[in-house]
C-alpha atoms as a printed R data frame, in Angstrom:
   type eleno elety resid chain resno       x       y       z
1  ATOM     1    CA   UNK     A     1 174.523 193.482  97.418
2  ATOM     2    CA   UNK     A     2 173.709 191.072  94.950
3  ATOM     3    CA   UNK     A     3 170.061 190.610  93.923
4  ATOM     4    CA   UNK     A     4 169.844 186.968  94.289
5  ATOM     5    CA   UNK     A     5 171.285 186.936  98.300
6  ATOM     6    CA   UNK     A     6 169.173 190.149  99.206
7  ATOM     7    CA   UNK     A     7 165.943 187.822  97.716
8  ATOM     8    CA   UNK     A     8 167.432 185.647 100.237
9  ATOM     9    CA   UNK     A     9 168.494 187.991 103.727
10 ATOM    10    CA   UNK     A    10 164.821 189.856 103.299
11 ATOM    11    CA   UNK     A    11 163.325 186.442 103.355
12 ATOM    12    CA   UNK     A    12 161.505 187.180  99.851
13 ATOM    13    CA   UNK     A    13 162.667 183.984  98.343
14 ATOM    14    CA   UNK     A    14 163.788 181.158 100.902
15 ATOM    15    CA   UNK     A    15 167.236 179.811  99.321
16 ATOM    16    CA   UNK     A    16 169.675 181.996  97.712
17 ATOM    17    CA   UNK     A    17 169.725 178.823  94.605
18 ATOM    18    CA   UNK     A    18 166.169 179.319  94.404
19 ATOM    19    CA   UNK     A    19 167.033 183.290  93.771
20 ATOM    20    CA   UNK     A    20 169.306 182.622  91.448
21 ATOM    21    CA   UNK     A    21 167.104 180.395  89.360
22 ATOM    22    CA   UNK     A    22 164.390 182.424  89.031
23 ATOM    23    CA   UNK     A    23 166.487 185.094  87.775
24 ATOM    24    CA   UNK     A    24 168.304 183.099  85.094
25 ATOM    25    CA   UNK     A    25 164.954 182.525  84.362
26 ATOM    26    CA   UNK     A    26 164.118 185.870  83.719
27 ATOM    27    CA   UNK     A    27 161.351 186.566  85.934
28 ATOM    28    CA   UNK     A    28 162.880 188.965  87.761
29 ATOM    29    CA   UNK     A    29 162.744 192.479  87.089
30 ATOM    30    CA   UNK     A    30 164.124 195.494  88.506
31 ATOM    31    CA   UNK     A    31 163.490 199.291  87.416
32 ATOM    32    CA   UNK     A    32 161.328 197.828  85.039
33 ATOM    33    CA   UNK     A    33 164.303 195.986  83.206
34 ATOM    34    CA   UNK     A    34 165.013 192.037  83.241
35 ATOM    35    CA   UNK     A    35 167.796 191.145  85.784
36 ATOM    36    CA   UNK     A    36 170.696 189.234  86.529
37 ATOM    37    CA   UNK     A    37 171.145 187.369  89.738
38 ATOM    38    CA   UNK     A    38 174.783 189.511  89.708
39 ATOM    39    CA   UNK     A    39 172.546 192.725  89.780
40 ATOM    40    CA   UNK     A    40 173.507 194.991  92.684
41 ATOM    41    CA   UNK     A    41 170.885 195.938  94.489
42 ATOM    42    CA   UNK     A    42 170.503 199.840  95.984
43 ATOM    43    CA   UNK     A    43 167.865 201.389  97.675
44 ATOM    44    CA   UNK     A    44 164.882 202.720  96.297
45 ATOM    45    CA   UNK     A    45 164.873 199.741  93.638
46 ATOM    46    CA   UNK     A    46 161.459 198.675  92.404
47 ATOM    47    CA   UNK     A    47 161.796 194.270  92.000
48 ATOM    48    CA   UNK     A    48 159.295 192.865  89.997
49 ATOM    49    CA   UNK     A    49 158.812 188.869  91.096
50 ATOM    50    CA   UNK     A    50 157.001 186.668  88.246
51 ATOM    51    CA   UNK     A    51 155.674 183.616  90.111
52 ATOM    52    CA   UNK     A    52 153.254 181.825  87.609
53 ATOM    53    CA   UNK     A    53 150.684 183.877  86.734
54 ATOM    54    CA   UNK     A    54 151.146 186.034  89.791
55 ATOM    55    CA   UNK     A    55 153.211 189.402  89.278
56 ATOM    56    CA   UNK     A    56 154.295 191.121  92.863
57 ATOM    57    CA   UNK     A    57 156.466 193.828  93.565
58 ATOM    58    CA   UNK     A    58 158.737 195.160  95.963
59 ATOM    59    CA   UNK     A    59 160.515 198.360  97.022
60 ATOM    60    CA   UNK     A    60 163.276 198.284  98.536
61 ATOM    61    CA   UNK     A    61 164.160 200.609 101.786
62 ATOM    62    CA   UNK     A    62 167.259 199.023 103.157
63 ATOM    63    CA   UNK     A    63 169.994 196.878 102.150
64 ATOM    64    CA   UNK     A    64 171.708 194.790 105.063
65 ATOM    65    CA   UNK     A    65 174.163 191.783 104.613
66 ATOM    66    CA   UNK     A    66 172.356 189.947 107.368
67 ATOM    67    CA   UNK     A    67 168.780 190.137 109.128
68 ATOM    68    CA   UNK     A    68 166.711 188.520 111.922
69 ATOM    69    CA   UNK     A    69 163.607 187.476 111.014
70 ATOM    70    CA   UNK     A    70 162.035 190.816 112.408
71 ATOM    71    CA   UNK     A    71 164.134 193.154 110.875
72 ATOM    72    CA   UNK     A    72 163.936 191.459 107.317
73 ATOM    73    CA   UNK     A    73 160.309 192.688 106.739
74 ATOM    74    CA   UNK     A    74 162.024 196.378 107.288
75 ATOM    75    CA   UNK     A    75 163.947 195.844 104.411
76 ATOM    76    CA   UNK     A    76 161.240 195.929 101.700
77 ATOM    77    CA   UNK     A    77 157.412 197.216 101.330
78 ATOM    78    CA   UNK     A    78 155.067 195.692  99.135
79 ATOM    79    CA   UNK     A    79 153.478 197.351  95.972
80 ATOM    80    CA   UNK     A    80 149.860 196.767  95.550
């Protein structure tokens, strides 16, 4: 799955545009390396999410093409 619409299914970001902007913006990082909003997504990915000043970070346990609101929070854990 592309990294921009799974931003979007696990309810990290809330619009898939929004997803893709902040990767052509380049503050997104996966593995440690920046990435492209054409990135495909597997599990056991570390995403790195620059928002302003703060830096979180996801892992990522599942990948499904579409999720209710309750099983979206299954599909990542975040890193303190």
């Amino acid at each position: 799955m592309r990294l921009d619409k799974y931003l979007k299914v696990s309810r990290i970001v809330k619009r898939r545009t929004v997803a893709n902007e902040i990767c052509d913006a380049k503050h997104v990082a996966v593995n440690g390396k920046i990435a492209r909003a054409s990135y495909d997504v597997k599990q056991g990915d570390i995403i790195e999410i620059q928002f302003g000043e703060k830096l979180t970070k996801y892992e990522v346990l599942e990948v499904n093409e579409y999720a209710t609101k309750e099983s979206a929070a299954n599909m990542f854990r975040e890193i303190k």
